[in-house]
C-alpha positions in Angstrom: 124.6 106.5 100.9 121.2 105.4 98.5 117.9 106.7 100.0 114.7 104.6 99.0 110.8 107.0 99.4 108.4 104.0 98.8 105.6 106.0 97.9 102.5 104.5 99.1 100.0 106.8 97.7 98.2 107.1 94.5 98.6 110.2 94.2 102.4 110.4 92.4 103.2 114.4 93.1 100.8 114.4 96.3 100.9 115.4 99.8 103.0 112.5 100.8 105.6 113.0 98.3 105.7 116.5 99.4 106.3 115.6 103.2 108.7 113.6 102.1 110.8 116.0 99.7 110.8 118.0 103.0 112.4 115.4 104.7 114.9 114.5 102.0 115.7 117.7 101.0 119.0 118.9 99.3 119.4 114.4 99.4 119.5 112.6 96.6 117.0 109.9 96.7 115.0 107.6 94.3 111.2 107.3 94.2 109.6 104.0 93.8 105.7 104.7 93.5 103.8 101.4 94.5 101.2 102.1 92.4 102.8 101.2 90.0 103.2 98.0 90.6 101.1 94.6 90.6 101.5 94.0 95.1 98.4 91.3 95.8 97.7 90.5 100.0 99.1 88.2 101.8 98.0 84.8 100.5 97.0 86.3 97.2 99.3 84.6 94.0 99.0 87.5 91.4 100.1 87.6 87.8 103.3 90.5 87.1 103.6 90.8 91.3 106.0 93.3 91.9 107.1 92.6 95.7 110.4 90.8 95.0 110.9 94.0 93.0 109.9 96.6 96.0 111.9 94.1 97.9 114.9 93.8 95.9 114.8 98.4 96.2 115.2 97.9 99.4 118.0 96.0 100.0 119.9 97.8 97.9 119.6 101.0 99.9 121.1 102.4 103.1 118.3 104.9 104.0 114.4 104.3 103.0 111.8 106.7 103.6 108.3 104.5 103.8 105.2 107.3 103.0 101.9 106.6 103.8 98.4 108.7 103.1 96.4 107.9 106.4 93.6 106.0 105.0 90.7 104.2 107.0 92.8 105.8 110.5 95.6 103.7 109.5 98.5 103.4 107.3 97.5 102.8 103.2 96.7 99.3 101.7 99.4 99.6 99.0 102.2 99.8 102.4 100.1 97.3 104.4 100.6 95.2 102.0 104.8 94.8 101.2 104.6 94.8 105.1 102.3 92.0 105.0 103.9 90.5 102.6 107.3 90.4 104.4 105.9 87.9 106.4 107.7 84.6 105.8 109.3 86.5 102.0 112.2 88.1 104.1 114.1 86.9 107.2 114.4 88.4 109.9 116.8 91.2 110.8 117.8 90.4 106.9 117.7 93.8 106.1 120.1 95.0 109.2 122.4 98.2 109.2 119.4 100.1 107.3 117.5 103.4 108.6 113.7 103.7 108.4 112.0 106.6 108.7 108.3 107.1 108.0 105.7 110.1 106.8 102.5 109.8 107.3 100.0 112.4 106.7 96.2 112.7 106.2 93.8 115.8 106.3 92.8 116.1 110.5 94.1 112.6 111.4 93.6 111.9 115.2 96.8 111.0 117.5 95.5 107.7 117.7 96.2 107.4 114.5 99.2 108.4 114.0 100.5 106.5 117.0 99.6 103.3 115.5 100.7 103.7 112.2 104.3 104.6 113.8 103.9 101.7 116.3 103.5 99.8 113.2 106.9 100.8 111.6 108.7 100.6 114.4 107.8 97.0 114.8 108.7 96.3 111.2 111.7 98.4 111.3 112.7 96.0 114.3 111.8 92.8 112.6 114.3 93.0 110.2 117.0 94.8 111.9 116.2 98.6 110.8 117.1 101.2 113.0 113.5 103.3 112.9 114.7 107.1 112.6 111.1 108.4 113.6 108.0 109.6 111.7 107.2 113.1 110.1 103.6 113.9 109.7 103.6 117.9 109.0 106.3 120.3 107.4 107.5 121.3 110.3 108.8 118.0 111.6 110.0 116.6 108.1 112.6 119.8 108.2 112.9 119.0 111.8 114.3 115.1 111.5 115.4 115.8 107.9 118.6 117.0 109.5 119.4 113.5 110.9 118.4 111.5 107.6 
């Protein structure tokens, strides 16, 4: 089994790459940092875009971990956009017999917030025929789902 962590924060070694070790741990999994790719909005036509790359990551693994900074009370524009940019790039249920799962963390986010950024992976998880696993936003419940990863 290949496990994906799209990291969607700028900070490499952060927070979010932390959760997420915490969740994946004793698994081996690879990284793929978005900063470091070119990923424009939707309707944007950038030079060097890296989607089909992110894209191409993904369907070659069974498990991928989606992290997220919250940012703004919502999920980060580096993961807003690949899900934006989906959006007519990949077909529906394509990506079927996948697991999703999702950490999202921020300094004192409200439950709001976190509700809508996991409302928002869930839906995408659905779209393309992931089964979501659920959403760690603290320690405790990374070690807690890590256990069904």
């Amino acid at each position: 089994m290949s496990i994906l962590f799209i990291n969607g924060s700028p900070n490499k070694n952060g927070n979010t790459a932390v959760l997420a070790a915490a969740l994946l741990n004793g698994k081996n999994y690879t990284t793929l940092n978005l900063t470091d790719y070119v990923i424009g909005a939707y309707g944007q036509n950038l030079p060097n875009d890296g989607l089909d790359t992110v894209i191409h990551a993904i369907e070659q693994a069974d498990t991928i971990v989606v992290g997220s900074p919250v940012y703004w009370h919502n999920i980060c524009g580096s993961v807003r956009n690949v899900l934006d940019r989906f959006y007519g790039k990949v077909e529906n249920g394509s990506l079927s017999g996948r697991k999703l799962y999702f950490v999202f963390q921020g300094a004192a986010p409200e439950k709001w917030m976190l509700e809508a950024g996991e409302y928002t992976m869930k839906r995408f998880a659905a779209l393309y025929g992931m089964t979501y696993g659920g959403m760690a936003t603290n320690k405790t419940e990374a070690e807690k789902l890590s256990k069904e990863v």
